[in-house]
GUPASE-684982 format. One record per residue (C-alpha): x, z, y; residue in one letter. Coordinates in steps of 0.001 Angstrom, whole numbers, plus 524288, in hexadecimal, padded with zeros to 5 digits. Layout:
GUPASE-684982
XZYA/...
***
This chain:
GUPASE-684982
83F947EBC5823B7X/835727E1D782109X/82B227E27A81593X/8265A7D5DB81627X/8208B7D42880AD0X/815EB7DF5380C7FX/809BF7D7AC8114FX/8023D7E58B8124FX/803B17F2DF812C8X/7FA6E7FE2A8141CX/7F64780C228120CX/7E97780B5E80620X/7E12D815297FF32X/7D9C8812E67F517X/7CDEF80A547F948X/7D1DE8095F806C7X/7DD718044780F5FX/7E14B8120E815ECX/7EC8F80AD782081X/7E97E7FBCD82350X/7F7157F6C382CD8X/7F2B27F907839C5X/7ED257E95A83A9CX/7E55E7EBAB82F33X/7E6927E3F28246BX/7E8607D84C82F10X/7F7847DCD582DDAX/7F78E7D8C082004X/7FEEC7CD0E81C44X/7F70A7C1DC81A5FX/7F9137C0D680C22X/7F3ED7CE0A80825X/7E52F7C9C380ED0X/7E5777C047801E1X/7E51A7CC1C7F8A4X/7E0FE7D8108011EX/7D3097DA337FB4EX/7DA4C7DACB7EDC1X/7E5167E4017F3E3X/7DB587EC427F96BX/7D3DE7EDAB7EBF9X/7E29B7EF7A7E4E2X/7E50D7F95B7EC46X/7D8BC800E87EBE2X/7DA0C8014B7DDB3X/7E7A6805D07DD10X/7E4E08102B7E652X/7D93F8138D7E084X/7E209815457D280X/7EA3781D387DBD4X/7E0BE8262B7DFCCX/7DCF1827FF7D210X/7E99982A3C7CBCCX/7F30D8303C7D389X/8049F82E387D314X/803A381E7F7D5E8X/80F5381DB17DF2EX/80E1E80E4A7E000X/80489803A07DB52X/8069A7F4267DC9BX/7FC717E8EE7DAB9X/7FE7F7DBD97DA22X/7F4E57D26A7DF85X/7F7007C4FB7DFBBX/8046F7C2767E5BEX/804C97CF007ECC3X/807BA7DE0F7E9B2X/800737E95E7EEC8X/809617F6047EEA1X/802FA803BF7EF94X/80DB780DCB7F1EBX/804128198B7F018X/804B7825AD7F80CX/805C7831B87F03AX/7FA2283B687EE2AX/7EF838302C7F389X/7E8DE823877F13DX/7F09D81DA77FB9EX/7FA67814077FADCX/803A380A8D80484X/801DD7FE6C7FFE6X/808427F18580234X/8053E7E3807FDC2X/8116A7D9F17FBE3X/812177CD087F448X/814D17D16B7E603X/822817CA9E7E665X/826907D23F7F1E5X/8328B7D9217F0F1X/82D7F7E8827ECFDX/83A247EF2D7F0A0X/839B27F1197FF22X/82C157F0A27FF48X/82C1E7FCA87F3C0X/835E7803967FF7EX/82EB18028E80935X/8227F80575804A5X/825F6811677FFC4X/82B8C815BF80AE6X/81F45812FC81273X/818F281AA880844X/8209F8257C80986X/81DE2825C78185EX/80EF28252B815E6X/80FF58310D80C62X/81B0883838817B3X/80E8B83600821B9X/803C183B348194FX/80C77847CF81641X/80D5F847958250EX/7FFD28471082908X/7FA5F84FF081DF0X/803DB85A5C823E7X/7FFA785ADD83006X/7F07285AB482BF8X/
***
């Protein structure tokens, strides 16, 4: 199944990006270089509110022509985020990005049993 119209995805915490794709953000598609400092400062903020205030289960921004999607993981100022172009079609991406999330938060429960 292809999700071409995500031009990023990634792993973020408030004021940092926890999970870059394993290229860095040299993976990126070239469009989101445009916009990233304001994506990275979106995103800080919206975490930040989400570290403040807790049951956000998603957030959305829209900068410029693009949307920045934060599917936030439960209990933490963590989310998965994506950036697609704002006319993108939201319904496969909405899947599929919540079953990634799902898998993120199946890991964590993982890894905090076994410490």
């Amino acid at each position: 199944m292809l999700l071409d119209d995500i031009l990023a995805c990634m792993v973020a915490s408030s004021n940092m990006i926890s999970i870059e794709p394993s290229g860095g953000t040299n993976s990126f598609k070239p469009e989101v270089y445009e916009i990233w400092d304001e994506v990275k400062r979106t995103m800080d903020i919206q975490l930040s509110v989400v570290n403040h205030i807790s049951g956000y289960d998603k957030m959305n921004a829209f900068i410029r022509e693009y949307e920045v999607l934060l599917y936030v993981l439960p209990d933490t100022s963590t989310a998965l985020v994506a950036i697609v172009p704002a006319l993108a079609n939201r319904g496969l991406i909405d899947v599929e990005m919540e079953r990634a999330r799902q898998k993120i938060q199946q890991i964590m429960e993982e890894i905090e049993k076994g410490a």
